[in-house]
C-alpha positions as CSV (number, residue, x, y, z in Angstrom):
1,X,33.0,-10.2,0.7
2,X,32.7,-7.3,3.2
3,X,30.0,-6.4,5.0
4,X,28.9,-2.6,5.1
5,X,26.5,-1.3,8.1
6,X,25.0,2.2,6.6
7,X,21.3,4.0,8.6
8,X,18.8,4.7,6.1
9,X,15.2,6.3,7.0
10,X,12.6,3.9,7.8
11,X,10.5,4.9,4.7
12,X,13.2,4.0,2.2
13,X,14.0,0.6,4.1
14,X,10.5,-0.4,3.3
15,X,10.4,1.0,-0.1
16,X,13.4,-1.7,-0.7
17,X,12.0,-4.1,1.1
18,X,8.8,-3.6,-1.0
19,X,10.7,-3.7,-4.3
20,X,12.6,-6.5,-3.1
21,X,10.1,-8.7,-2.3
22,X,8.4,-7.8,-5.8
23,X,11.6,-8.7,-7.8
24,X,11.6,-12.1,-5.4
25,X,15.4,-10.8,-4.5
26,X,16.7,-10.8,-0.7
27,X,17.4,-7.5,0.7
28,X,21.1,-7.6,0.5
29,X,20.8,-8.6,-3.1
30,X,18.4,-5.8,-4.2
31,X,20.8,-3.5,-2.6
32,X,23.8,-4.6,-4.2
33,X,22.0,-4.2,-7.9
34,X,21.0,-0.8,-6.9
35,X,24.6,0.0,-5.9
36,X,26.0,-1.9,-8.8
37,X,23.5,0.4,-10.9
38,X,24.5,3.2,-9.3
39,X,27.9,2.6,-10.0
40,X,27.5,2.0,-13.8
41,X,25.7,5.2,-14.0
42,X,28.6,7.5,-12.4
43,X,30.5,5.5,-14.9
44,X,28.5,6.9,-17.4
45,X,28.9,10.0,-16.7
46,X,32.3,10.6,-16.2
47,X,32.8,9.1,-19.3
48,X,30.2,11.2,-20.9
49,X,32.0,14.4,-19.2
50,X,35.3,13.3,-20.8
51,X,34.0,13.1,-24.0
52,X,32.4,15.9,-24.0
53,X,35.8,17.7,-22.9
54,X,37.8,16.0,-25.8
55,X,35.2,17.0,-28.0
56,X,35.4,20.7,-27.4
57,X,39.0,20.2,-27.4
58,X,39.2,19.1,-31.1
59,X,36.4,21.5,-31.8
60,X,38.6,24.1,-31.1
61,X,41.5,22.9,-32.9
62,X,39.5,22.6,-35.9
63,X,38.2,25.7,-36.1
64,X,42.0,27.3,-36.0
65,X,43.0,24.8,-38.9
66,X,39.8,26.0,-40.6
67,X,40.5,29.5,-40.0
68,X,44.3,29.0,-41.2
69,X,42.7,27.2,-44.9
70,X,40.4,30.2,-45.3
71,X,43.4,32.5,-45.1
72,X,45.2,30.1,-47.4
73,X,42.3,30.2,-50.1
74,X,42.1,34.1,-49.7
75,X,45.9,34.1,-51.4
76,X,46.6,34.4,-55.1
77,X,49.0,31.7,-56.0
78,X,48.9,29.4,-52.3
């Protein structure tokens, strides 16, 4: 396990230390779940952004194959 050395303002050390103590977790510990929570949330969203991208991808696709049918049903004998 590697260590990691970071400054943070005195307020938010004790705001973890608070929460820490509440949730009965050391220090290091609470701070890894936040991280790890932190983590899983970018996660989230990149995956979110990705679907999102896909989606507008096929979107578009589908509304040239749309377009193409409509032409289609607009013919006499198609």
């Amino acid at each position: 396990m590697t260590t990691l050395s970071l400054r943070i303002p005195d307020d938010l050390l004790h705001e973890v230390d608070t929460s820490a103590e509440q949730l009965h977790l050391p220090r290091a510990a609470y701070v890894r779940k936040a991280l790890e929570q932190m983590n899983a949330a970018v996660a989230a969203q990149h995956r979110r952004m990705r679907l999102m991208e896909a989606s507008l991808k096929v979107r578009g696709e589908s509304m040239r194959v749309n377009a193409e049918f409509d032409a289609i049903e607009d013919v006499p004998h198609a």
